[in-house]
N, C-alpha and C positions, 0 to 999 in steps of 0.2 A: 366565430371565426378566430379570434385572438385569441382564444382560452387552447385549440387545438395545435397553432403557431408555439405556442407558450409549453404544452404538453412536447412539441417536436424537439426542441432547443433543449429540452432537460431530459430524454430518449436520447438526444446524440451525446449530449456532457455524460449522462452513466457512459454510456458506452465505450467511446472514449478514454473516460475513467479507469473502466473496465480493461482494455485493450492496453492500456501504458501499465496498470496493475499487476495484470497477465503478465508480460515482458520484463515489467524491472524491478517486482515486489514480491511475487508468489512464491518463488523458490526459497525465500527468505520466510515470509508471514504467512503462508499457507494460503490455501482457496479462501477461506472465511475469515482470515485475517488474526488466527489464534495464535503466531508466533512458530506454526510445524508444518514448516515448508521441508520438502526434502533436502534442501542443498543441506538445512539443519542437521538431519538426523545422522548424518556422518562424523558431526563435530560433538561428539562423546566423550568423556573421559569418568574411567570408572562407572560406566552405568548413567551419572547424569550428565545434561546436556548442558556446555560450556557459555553458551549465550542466552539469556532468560529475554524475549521478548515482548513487548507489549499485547496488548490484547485488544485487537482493533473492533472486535466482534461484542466488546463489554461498552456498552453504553456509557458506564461512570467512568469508564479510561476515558472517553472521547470528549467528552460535556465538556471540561474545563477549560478544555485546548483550545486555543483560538489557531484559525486558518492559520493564520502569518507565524504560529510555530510552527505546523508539520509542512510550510514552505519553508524557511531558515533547516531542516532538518533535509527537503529534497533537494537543494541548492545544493548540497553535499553530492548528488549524485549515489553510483554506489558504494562512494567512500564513506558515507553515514555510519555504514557499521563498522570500518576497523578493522573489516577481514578482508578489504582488498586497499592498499596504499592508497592513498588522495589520488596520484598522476598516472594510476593503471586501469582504465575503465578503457573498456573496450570500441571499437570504430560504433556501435552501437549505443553504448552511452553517454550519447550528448547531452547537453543541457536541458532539461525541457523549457518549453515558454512559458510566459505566464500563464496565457489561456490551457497546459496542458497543466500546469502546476494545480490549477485550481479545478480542473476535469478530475482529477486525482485524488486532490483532497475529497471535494465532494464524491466519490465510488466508496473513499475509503468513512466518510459519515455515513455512508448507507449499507455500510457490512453487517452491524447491528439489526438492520432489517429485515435481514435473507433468511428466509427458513433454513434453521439447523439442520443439517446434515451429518448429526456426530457418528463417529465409527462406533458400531455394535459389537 
């Protein structure tokens, strides 16, 4: 009975995860978390692309990092990256809470997981 309880609670955290990732990270980091979301590919110049992103989808990016950086980095909201002002985030992005801060972090340690999907 606790091991299925235990399964449930970590089904709703990805998901979750999932759902805040979808809304407040994708257009930026892409589906798999590889830095080629589309909002990116408009910001060009000369052919390459002006903001180099991490690579959430590379296990050795992620290893290092403890939780409480890629908090200190969403506490930013979507002023993290610099391409919208600190005080311009829209009626939708609010703060998240803790318990979504950490629904978040953990989707994003499990991008590394998903089967690849790479464009052919």
């Amino acid at each position: 009975g606790e091991v299925a309880a235990a399964m449930i609670s970590v089904s709703d955290e990805l998901e979750l995860g999932r759902v805040l990732y979808t809304v407040r990270c994708l257009a930026c980091h892409g589906p798999q978390g590889r830095g080629d979301g589309p909002f990116l590919e408009g910001l060009t110049m000369g052919g390459s692309t002006l903001v180099r992103l991490p690579d959430f989808s590379d296990y050795e990016f992620l290893r290092p990092r403890s939780d409480q950086s890629f908090i200190e980095v969403l506490a930013h909201g979507l002023g993290h990256s610099g391409l919208l002002p600190e005080g311009e985030q829209g009626w939708w992005d609010r703060k998240l809470d803790s318990d979504e801060m950490q629904a978040l972090v953990f989707y994003i340690r499990a991008l590394p997981l998903q089967p690849s999907r790479r464009k052919t």
